[in-house]
C-alpha positions as CSV (number, residue, x, y, z in Angstrom):
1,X,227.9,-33.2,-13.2
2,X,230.5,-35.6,-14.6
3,X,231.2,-38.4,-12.0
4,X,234.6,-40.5,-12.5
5,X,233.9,-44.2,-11.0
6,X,236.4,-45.1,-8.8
7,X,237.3,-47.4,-5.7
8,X,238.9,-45.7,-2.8
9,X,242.1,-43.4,-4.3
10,X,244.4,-44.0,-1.6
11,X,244.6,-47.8,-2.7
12,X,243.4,-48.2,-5.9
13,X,244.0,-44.9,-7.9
14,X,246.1,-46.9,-10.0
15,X,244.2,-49.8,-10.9
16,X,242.2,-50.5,-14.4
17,X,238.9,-49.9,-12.1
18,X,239.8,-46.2,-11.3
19,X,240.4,-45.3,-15.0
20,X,237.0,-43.1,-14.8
21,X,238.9,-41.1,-11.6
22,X,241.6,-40.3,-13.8
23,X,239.5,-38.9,-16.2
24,X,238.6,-36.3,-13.8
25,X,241.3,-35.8,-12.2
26,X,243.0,-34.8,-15.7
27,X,239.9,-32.9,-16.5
28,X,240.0,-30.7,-13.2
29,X,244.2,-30.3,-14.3
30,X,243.4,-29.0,-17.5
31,X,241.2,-26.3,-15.9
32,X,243.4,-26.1,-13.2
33,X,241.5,-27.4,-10.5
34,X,241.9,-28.8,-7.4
35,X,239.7,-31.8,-6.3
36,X,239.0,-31.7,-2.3
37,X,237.6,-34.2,-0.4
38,X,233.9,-33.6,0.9
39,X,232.6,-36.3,3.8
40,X,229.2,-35.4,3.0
41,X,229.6,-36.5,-0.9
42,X,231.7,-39.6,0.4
43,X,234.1,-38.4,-2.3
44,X,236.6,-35.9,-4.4
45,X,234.8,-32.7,-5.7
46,X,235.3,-29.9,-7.8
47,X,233.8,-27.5,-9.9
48,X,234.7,-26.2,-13.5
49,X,232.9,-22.8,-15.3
50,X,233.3,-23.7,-19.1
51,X,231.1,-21.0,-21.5
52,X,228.5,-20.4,-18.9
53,X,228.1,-23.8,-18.2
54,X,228.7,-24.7,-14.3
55,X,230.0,-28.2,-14.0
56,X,230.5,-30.2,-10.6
57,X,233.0,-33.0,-10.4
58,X,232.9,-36.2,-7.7
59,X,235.4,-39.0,-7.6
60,X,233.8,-41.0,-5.1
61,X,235.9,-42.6,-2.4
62,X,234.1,-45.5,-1.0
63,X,234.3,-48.8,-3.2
64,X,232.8,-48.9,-6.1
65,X,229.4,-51.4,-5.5
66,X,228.5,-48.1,-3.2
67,X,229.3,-45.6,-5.7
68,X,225.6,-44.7,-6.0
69,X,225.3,-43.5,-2.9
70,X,228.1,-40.3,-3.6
71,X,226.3,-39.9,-6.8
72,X,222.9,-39.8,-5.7
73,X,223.9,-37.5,-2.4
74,X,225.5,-34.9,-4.7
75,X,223.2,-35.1,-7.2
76,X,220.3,-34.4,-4.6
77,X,221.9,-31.4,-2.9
78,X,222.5,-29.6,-6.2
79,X,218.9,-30.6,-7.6
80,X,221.2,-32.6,-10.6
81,X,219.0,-34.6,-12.4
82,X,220.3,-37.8,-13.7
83,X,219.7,-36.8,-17.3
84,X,222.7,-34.1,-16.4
85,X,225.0,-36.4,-15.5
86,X,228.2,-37.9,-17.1
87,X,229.4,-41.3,-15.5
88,X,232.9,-42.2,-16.9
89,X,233.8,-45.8,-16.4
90,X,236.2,-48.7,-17.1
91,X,235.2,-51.1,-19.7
92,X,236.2,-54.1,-20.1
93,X,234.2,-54.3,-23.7
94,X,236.8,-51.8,-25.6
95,X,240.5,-52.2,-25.7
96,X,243.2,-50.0,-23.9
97,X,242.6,-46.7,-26.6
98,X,239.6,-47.1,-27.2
99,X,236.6,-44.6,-25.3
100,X,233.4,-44.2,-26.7
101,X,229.7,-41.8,-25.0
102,X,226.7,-43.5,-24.5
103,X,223.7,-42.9,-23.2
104,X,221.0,-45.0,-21.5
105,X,222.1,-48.3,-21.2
106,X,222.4,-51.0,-18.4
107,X,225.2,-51.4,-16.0
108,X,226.7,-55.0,-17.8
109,X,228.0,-56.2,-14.6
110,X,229.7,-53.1,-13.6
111,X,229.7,-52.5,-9.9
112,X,229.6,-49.2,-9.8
113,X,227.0,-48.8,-12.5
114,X,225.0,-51.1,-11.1
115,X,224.9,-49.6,-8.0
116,X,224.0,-45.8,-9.3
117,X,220.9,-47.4,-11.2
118,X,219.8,-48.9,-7.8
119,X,220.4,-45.9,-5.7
120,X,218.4,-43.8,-8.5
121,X,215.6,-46.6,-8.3
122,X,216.4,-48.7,-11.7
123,X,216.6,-45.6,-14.0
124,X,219.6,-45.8,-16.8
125,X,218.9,-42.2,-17.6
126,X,222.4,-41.0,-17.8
127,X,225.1,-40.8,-20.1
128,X,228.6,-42.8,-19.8
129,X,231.8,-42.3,-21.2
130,X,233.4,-45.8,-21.4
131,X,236.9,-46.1,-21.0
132,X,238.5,-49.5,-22.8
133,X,241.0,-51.6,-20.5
134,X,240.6,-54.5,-22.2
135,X,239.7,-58.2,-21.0
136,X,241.9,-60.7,-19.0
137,X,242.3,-64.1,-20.9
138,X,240.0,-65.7,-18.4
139,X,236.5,-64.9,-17.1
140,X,237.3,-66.0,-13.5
141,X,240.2,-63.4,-13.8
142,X,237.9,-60.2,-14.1
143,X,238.3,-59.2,-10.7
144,X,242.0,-59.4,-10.1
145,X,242.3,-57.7,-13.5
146,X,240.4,-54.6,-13.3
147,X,241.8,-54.3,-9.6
148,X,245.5,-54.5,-10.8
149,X,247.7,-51.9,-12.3
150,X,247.9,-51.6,-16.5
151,X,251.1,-51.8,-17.6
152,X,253.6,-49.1,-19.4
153,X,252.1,-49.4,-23.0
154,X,248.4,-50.0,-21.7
155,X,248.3,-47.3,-19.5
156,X,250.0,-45.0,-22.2
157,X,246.7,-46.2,-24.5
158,X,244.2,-45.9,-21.5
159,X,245.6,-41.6,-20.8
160,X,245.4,-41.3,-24.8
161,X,241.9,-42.3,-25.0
162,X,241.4,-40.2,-21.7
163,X,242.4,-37.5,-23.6
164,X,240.6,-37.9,-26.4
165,X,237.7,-38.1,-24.4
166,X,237.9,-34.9,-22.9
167,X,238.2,-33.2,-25.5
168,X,235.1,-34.8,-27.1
169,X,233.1,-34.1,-23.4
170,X,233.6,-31.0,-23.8
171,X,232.7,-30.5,-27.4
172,X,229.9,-32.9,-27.2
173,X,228.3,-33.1,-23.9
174,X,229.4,-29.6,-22.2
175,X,228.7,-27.2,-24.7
176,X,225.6,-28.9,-26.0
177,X,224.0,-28.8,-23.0
C-alpha cells in the first residue's frame, strides 16, 4: 500500500503539506489511473498491478493529525500489514529536490506521522518516502509554511524529486517486495 499524506484536496492540494498526495496522484497518472473517493477509507483510492505485485493507493481526505485513521481503516480491511506500507510525506528536513526512503523512524513532529504511529499503537514499522520542501526562516512560521503554496521554481524542484522518487519506488520498494 503506498499512502500519500495529505490534508483535505479540495483546499489544500496545493500546499507544501499535500506534496505526498501528489506523489500518488502522479503515480496513479503514470499507470493511468483514476483515484475515486471511498467514505469508508475517509480518502482517495486506487489500485495499480505492477509485475504481479497488487498495490493499493489512499490519499486521505480528512486533515492530516487524523491521517491514521484512513491508513489504519484500509490497511485493516485488506489485512495490509504496516511493514507493507509506503507513507510518502513532506519534509521539512530536505530541500525542494531532494526525496530520500526510509524506514522505521519516528514521526519528528509530523502530524500525520504522528498520528499513523498512534492509530497503529506506537509502532514505526513502516517505510517513508520524504519529500524536501524546505524550512521557513523562522520556527514560529512552520505552520503557515507547509500550509501555503511553493512557488514556481520550488514547486518545479518538489515534481522533480517526485519523479525521481517514483521511479526509485518502483525499482526499490515495488519489485523487491
Amino acid at each position: 500500500m503506498i499512502v500519500g499524506l495529505s490534508n483535505p484536496k479540495k483546499e489544500y492540494h496545493q500546499t507544501r503539506h499535500n506534496v505526498g498526495s501528489w506523489f500518488v496522484y502522479l503515480l496513479a497518472q503514470r499507470y493511468l489511473k483514476i483515484l475515486k473517493e471511498e467514505k469508508k477509507f475517509f480518502g482517495f483510492t486506487s489500485f495499480l498491478n505492477i509485475e504481479s505485485n497488487y498495490i493499493r493507493l489512499l490519499v486521505p481526505n480528512i486533515f492530516m493529525n487524523l491521517n491514521g485513521k484512513s491508513v489504519f481503516k484500509m490497511a485493516s480491511f485488506y489485512n495490509i500489514h504496516l511493514n507493507e506500507i509506503l507513507i510518502v510525506h513532506d519534509d521539512l528536513e530536505l530541500n525542494p529536490g531532494i526525496a530520500k526512503l526510509k524506514h522505521s523512524y519516528g514521526h519528528n513532529g509530523h502530524n500525520g506521522l504522528r498520528s499513523i504511529i498512534c492509530t497503529f499503537k506506537k509502532k514505526t514499522n513502516f517505510h517513508r518516502f520524504r519529500i524536501g520542501i524546505g524550512r521557513p526562516s523562522s520556527k514560529s512560521q512552520v505552520s503557515s509554511f507547509v500550509l501555503s503554496i511553493p512557488d514556481k521554481c520550488e514547486k518545479f524542484s518538489i515534481k522533480q524529486s517526485i519523479l525521481h522518487a517514483i521511479e526509485e519506488t518502483i525499482h526499490s520498494f515495488i519489485l523487491k517486495t
